[in-house]
ZADOMI-363260 format. One line per field, with one value per residue (C-alpha): x, y, z; residue in one letter. Coordinates in steps of 0.2 Angstrom, whole numbers, padded with zeros to 4 digits, always signed. Each point is the difference from the previous one (the first is absolute). Example, Ala and Ser with C-alpha at 12.3 -4.5 7.8 and 13.67 -1.06 7.14 Angstrom:
! residues 2
xx = [+0062, +0006] .
yy = [-0022, +0017] .
zz = [+0039, -0003] .
residu = [a, s] .
END
This chain:
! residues 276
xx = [+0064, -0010, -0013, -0019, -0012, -0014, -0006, -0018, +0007, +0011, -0007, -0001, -0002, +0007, +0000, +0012, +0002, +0016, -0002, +0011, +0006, +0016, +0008, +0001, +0007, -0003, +0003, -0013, +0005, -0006, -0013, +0000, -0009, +0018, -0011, +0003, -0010, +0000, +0007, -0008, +0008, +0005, +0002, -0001, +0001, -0011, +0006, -0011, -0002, -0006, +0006, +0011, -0006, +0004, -0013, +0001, -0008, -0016, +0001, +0007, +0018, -0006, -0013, +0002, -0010, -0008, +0000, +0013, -0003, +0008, +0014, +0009, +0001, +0009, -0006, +0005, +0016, +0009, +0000, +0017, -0009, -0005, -0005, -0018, -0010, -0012, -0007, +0000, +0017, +0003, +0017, +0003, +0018, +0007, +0017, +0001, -0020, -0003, +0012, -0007, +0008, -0004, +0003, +0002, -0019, -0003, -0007, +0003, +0018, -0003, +0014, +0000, +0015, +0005, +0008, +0020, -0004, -0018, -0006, -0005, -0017, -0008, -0010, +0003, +0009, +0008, -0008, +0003, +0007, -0014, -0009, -0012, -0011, -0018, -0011, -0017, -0012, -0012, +0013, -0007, -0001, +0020, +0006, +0020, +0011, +0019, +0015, +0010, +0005, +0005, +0013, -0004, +0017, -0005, +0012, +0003, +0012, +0005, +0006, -0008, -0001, +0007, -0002, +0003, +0009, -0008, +0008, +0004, +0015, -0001, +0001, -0017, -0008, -0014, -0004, -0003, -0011, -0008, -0014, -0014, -0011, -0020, -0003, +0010, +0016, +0018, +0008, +0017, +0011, +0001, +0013, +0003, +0007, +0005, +0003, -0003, -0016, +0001, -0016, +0006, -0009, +0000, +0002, +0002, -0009, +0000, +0003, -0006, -0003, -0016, +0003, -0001, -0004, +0010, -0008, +0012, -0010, +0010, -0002, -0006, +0016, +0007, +0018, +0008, +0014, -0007, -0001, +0009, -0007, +0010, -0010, +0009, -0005, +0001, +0017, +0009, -0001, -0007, -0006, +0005, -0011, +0001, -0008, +0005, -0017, -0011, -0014, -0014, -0009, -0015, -0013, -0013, +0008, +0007, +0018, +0000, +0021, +0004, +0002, +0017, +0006, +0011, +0005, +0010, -0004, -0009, -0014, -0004, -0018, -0001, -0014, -0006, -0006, -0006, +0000, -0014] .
yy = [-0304, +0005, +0015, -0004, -0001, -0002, +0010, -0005, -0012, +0012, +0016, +0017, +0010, -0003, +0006, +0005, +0006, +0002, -0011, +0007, +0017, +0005, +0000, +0018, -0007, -0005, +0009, -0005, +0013, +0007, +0011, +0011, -0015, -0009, -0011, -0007, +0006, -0002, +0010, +0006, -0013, -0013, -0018, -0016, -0016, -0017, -0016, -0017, -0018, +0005, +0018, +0016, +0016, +0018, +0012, +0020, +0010, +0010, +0012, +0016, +0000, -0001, -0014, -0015, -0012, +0000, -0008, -0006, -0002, -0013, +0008, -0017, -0019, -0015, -0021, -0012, -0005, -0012, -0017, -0001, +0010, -0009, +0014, -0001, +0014, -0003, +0018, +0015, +0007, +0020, +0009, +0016, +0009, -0016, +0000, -0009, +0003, -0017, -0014, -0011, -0017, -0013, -0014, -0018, -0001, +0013, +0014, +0016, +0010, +0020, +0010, +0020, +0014, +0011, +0014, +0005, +0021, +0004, +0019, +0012, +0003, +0010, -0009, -0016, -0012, +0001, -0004, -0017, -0005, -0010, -0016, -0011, -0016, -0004, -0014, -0007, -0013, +0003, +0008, +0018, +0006, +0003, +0003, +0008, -0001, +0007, -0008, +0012, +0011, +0016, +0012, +0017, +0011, +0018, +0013, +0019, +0012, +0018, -0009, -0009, -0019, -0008, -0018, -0011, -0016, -0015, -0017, -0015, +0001, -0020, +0005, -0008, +0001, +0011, +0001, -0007, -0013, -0012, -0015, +0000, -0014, -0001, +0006, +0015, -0005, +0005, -0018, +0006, +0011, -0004, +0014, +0017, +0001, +0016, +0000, +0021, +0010, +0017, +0014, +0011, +0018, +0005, +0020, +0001, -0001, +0013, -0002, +0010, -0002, -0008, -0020, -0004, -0017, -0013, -0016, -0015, -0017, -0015, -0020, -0006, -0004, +0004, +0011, -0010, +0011, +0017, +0011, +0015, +0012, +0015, +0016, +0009, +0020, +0010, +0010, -0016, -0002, -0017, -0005, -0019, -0008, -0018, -0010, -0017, -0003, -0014, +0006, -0012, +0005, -0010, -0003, +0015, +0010, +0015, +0001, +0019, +0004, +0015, +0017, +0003, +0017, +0003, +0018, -0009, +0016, -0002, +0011, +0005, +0000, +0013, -0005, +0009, -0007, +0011, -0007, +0003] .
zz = [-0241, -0013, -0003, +0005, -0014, +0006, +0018, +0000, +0016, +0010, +0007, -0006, +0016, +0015, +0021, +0010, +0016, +0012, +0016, +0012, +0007, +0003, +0021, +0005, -0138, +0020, +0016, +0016, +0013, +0017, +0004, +0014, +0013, -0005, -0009, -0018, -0013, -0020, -0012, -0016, -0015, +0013, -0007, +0006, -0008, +0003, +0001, -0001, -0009, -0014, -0006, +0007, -0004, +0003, +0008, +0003, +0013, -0005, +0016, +0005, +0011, +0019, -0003, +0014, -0013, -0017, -0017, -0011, -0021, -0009, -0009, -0009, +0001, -0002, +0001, +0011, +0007, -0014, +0003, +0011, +0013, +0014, +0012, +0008, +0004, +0013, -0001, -0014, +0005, -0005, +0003, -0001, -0003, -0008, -0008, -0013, -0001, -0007, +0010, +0013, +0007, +0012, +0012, -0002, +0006, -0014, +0013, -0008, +0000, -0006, -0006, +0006, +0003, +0015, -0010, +0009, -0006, +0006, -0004, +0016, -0001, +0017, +0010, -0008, -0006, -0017, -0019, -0004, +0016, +0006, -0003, +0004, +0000, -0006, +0003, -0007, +0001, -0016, -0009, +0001, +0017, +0005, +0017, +0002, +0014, -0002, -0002, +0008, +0017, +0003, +0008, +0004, +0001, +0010, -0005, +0007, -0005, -0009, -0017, -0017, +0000, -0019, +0005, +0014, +0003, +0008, +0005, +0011, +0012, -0004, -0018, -0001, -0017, +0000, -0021, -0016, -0008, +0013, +0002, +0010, +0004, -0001, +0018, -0005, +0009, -0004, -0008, -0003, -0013, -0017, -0011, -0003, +0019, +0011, +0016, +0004, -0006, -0008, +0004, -0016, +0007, -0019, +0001, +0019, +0016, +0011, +0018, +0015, +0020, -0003, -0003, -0018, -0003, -0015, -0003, -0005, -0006, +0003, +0004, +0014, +0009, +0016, +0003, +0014, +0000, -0007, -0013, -0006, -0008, -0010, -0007, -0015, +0000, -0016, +0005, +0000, +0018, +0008, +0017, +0006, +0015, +0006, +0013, +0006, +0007, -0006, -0014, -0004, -0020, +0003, -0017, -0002, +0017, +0002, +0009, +0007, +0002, +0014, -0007, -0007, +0003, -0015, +0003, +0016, +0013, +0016, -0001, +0019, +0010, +0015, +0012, +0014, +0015, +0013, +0019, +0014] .
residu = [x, x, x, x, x, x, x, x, x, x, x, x, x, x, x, x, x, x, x, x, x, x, x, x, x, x, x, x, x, x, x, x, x, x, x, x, x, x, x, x, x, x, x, x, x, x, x, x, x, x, x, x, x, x, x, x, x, x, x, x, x, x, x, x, x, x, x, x, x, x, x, x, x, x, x, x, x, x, x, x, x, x, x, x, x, x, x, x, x, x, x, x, x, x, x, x, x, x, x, x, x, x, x, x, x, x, x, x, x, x, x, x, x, x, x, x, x, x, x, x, x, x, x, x, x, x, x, x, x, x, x, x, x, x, x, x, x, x, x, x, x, x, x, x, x, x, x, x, x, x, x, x, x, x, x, x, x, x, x, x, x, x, x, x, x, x, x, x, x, x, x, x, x, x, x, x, x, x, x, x, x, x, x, x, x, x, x, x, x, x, x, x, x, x, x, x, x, x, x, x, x, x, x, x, x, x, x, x, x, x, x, x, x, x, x, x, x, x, x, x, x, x, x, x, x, x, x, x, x, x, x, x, x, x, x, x, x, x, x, x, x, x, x, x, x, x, x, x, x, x, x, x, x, x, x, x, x, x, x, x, x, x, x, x, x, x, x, x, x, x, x, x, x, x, x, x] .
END
C-alpha cells in the first residue's frame, strides 16, 4: 500500500459512537454504568475501497461518542487484493494496525489481538485489552460493537494481589492474534498463541472483606470443563481455585464468577431469632 496524496476524496472528520452496553495509544474501558467509554488518544483505523486511514479521538476519557480527526492515510488495496467492502469498515485495537484479508467472495477479514498479560485497572477492564468493530454507510457516521467478552473474578481476603492466572481445564486457547469477520464475529486464531491469561496488578492490590472486583477480557468461547484460576500475592504465596463447571464468555457480556475467599477462613454470621 502506498501513502495517499491526495485527501480532498476521503473525509477529514469522522463520528463515532459505541453501540452497545456491557451485561451487568488506545485503551476504551468502563465507566461506572459498566458501559464502554472512550479514552482520550484512542485510535481506530478505517477500512474501504478506496483508501485506509487512521483517525484519533478529539474527546475527553468517559465519552460514549464523539469525533475522530484524521491522523494518516494510505491508497487502495494493491491490485492482488480482492476484498470487497460493502460498507466503511473501522477497527479499533488492531494488531498489526494495517492487515485485513478475506474470503473467496472477497467479504472482509480484519486482523485484531487479545493480549495473554492484561494490566488491573479498578472497575474496569484493562488498557489495551479491548477491541472493537465499526460500521458506516456514508463513510462518516460509525457505529461499534465489541469483539470481545468478559469475566469478572471477585476476590476477598487479608493479603496483596501480584497477578493472577487464568486458563482452560481443556487447555483452550484464550490469546493471541485473531480474525474477525464483518459482523464482528470471532473467525478463528491466527499466531502468537497462549492458552492462559496474565492480570499483572503492577504494584499490588490490596485485598479486604469487601469484594474487590478483577476483570479478565477474553474470546467468546465457552469452558466445557472449567477454569482455574491461581492468584499470586506479593509474599510469595499463591491461591489456587478451580471449577469443573461449564462457563459461557458470550460477545459484549459480562461473566460474574462467585466470590473467592482467598484468606481460606470461615468468617461466622450469629443471627438472633426471637420466638412468640
Amino acid at each position: 500500500i502506498e501513502e495517499v496524496t491526495n485527501q480532498d476524496a476521503a473525509v477529514e472528520r469522522i463520528y463515532a459512537t459505541i453501540a452497545e452496553t456491557e451485561g451487568d495509544d488506545t485503551r476504551v474501558e468502563l465507566n461506572e454504568k459498566r458501559q464502554t467509554v472512550w479514552n482520550e488518544g484512542d485510535k481506530i483505523f478505517v477500512y474501504c475501497n478506496s483508501y485506509f486511514r487512521e483517525y484519533t479521538f478529539d474527546g475527553k476519557t468517559g465519552d460514549r461518542s464523539g469525533s475522530f480527526t484524521y491522523t494518516t492515510g494510505y491508497g487502495a488495496p494493491d491490485s492482488n487484493a480482492v476484498v470487497n467492502y460493502d460498507k466503511y469498515y473501522a477497527i479499533h485495537l488492531t494488531t498489526p494496525k494495517y492487515n485485513y484479508g478475506w474470503y473467496p467472495d472477497g467479504s472482509p477479514v480484519f486482523y485484531t489481538n487479545l493480549p495473554a498479560t492484561q494490566s488491573y485497572k479498578k472497575n474496569s477492564y484493562g488498557t489495551d485489552t479491548n477491541a472493537m468493530l465499526g460500521t458506516s454507510t456514508d463513510g462518516e457516521n460509525f457505529t461499534f460493537k465489541n469483539l470481545y467478552g468478559y469475566l469478572r473474578l471477585s476476590l476477598t481476603g487479608s493479603k496483596v494481589v501480584q497477578s493472577i492466572e487464568i486458563s482452560g481445564n481443556a487447555n483452550e486457547t484464550l490469546a493471541g492474534e485473531l480474525k474477525v469477520n464483518k459482523d464482528a464475529q470471532f473467525v478463528q486464531w491466527y499466531q502468537n498463541l497462549s492458552d492462559s491469561i496474565t492480570i499483572d496488578c503492577g504494584s499490588g492490590v490490596m485485598l479486604t472483606d469487601i469484594p474487590t472486583n478483577f476483570y479478565v477480557t477474553l474470546p467468546p468461547i465457552t469452558f466445557e470443563s472449567g477454569i482455574s484460576v491461581k492468584v499470586n500475592f506479593t509474599d510469595g504465596t499463591s491461591y489456587p481455585k478451580s471449577t469443573t463447571k461449564k462457563v459461557v464468555i458470550s460477545r459484549n457480556t459480562i461473566q460474574p464468577m462467585s466470590t473467592f475467599n482467598t484468606g481460606g477462613e470461615i468468617k461466622w454470621q450469629v443471627v438472633t431469632i426471637e420466638h412468640t
